[in-house]
C-alpha positions in Angstrom: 21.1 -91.0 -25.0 20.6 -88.0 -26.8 18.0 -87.7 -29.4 19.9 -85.1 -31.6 22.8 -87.4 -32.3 25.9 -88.1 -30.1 25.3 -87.5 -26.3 27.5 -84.0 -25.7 28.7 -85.2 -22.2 31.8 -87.9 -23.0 32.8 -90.5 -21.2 36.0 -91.1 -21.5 37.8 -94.2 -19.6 41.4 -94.0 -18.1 44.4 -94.7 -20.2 45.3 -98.9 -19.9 48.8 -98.3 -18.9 48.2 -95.3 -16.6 49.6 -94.3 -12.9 47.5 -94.8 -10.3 46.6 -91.5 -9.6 45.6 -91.1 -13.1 43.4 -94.5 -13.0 41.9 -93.5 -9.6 40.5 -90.2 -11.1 39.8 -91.0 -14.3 37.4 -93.6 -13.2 35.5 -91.2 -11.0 35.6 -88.5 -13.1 34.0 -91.2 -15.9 31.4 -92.0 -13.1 30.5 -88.3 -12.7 30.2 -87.9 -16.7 27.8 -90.7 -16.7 25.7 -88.9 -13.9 25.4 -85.6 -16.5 24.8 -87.7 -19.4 22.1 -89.7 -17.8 20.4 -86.1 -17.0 20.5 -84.6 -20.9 17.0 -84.2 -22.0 15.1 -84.5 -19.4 12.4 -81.6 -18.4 12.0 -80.3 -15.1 9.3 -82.4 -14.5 11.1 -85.5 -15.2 14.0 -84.7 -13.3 11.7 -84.3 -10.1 9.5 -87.4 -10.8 9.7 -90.7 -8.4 9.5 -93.9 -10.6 10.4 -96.3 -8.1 7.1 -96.8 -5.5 8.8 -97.5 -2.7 11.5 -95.1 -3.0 9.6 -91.3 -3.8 12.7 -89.3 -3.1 15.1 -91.6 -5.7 14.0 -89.0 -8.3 17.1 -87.6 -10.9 17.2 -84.4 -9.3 17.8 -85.9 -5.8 20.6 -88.1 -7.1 22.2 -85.3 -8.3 21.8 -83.4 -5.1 23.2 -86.6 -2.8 26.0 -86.7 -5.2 26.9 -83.0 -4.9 27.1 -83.2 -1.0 28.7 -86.9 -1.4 32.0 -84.9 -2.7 31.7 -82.5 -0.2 31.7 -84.7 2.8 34.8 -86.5 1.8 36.9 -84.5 0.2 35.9 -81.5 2.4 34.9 -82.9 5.8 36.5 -85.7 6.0 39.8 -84.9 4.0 40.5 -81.3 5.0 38.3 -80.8 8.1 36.8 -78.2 6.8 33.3 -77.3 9.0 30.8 -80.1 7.9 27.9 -77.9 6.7 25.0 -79.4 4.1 21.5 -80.7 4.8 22.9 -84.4 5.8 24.7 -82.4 8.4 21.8 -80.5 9.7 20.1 -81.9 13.0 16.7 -80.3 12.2 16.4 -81.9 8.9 15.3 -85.5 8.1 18.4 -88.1 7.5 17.8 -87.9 3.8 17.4 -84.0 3.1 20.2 -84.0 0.8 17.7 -85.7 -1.7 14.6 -83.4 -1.2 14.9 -80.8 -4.1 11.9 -80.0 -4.8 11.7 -76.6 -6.5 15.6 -76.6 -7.6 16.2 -76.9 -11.0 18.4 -79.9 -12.9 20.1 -77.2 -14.0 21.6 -75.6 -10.8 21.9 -79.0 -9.6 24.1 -79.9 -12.2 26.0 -77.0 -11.9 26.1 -77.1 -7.9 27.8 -80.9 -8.6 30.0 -80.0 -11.0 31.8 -76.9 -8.9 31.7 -79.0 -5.9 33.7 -82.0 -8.3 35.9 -79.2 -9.0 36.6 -77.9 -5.8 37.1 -82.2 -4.9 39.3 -82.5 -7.8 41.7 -79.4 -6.2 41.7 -81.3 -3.0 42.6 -84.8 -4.9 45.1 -82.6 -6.9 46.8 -81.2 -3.7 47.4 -84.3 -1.9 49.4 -87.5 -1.9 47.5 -90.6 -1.8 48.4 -91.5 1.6 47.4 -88.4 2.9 45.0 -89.6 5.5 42.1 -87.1 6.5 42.0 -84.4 9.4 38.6 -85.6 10.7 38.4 -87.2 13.7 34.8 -86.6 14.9 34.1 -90.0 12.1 35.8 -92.7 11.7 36.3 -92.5 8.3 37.6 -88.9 9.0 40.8 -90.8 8.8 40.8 -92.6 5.9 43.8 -92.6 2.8 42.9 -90.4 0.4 43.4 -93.6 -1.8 40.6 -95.2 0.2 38.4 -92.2 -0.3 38.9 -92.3 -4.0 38.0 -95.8 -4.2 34.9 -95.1 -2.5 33.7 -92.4 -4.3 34.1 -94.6 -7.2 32.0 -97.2 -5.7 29.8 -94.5 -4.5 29.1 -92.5 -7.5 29.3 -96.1 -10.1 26.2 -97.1 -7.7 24.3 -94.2 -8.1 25.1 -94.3 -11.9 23.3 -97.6 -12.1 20.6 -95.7 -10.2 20.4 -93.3 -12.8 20.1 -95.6 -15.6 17.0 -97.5 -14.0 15.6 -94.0 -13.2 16.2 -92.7 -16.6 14.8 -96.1 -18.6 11.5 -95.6 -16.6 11.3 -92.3 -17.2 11.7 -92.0 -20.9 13.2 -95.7 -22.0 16.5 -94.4 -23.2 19.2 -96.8 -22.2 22.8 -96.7 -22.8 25.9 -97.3 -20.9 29.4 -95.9 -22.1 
């Protein structure tokens, strides 16, 4: 993806033979790679724009947005209870604020993903598999942690494909792993 040579973001699969913690998070954390791989390059301006007609919020910059607060509903709400805060939590905002970012740069956005995987992958770290989650104002509230895992694998793999569309009609770079 990178013009200057090898992308710098790797993507690194999980080992064959692995546990099943180790398989369960080295998936996503592959999926999440992808997500800041698909983003190197891009300008500000490319990073806000809409290519897809219908959709005018499925811009780069959104995705990495609804990624960032993805994480922190499960891991945080969900998992550990904690108070469910974020703009898809927010009454006064429309169902898909999480995606409206205009005037934030990639940058932050990236950043504000990657400390929330962090904080997710602390969580994940501190917990057995089985652990089911504290929340019970959603029925998902109390989900394994395994089952959570899973998702956000589905979750952020989905979005990944998202990105690739988004990038190859922004700029016609394509690439997978």
């Amino acid at each position: 993806m990178s013009t200057s040579g090898a992308p710098r973001v790797p993507r690194t699969r999980p080992e064959l033979r692995a546990d099943e913690r180790a398989q369960l998070t080295g998936w996503l954390e592959m999926q999440r790679d992808i997500i800041h791989w698909k983003c190197e390059g891009l300008s500000e301006e490319e990073a806000h724009r809409p290519v897809l007609p219908g959709s005018p919020l499925m811009t780069m910059a959104g995705l990495v947005s609804h990624l960032r607060w993805v994480e922190h509903c499960w891991f945080e709400v969900m998992l550990m209870n904690r108070p469910a805060v974020g703009p898809q939590f927010d009454e006064g905002l429309p169902e898909d604020a999480d995606m409206r970012v205009e005037g934030i740069a990639l940058e932050r956005l990236l950043a504000d993903y990657r400390r929330q995987c962090a904080v997710s992958d602390g969580i994940i770290a501190a917990h057995g598999l089985d652990d089911a989650g504290r929340n019970t104002d959603f029925r998902s509230g109390g989900a394994s942690l395994r089952w959570m895992l899973l998702h956000m694998i589905e979750e952020t793999a989905r979005h990944a494909g998202h990105a690739d569309t988004i990038r190859e009609l922004l700029d016609g770079t394509r690439g997978y792993f």
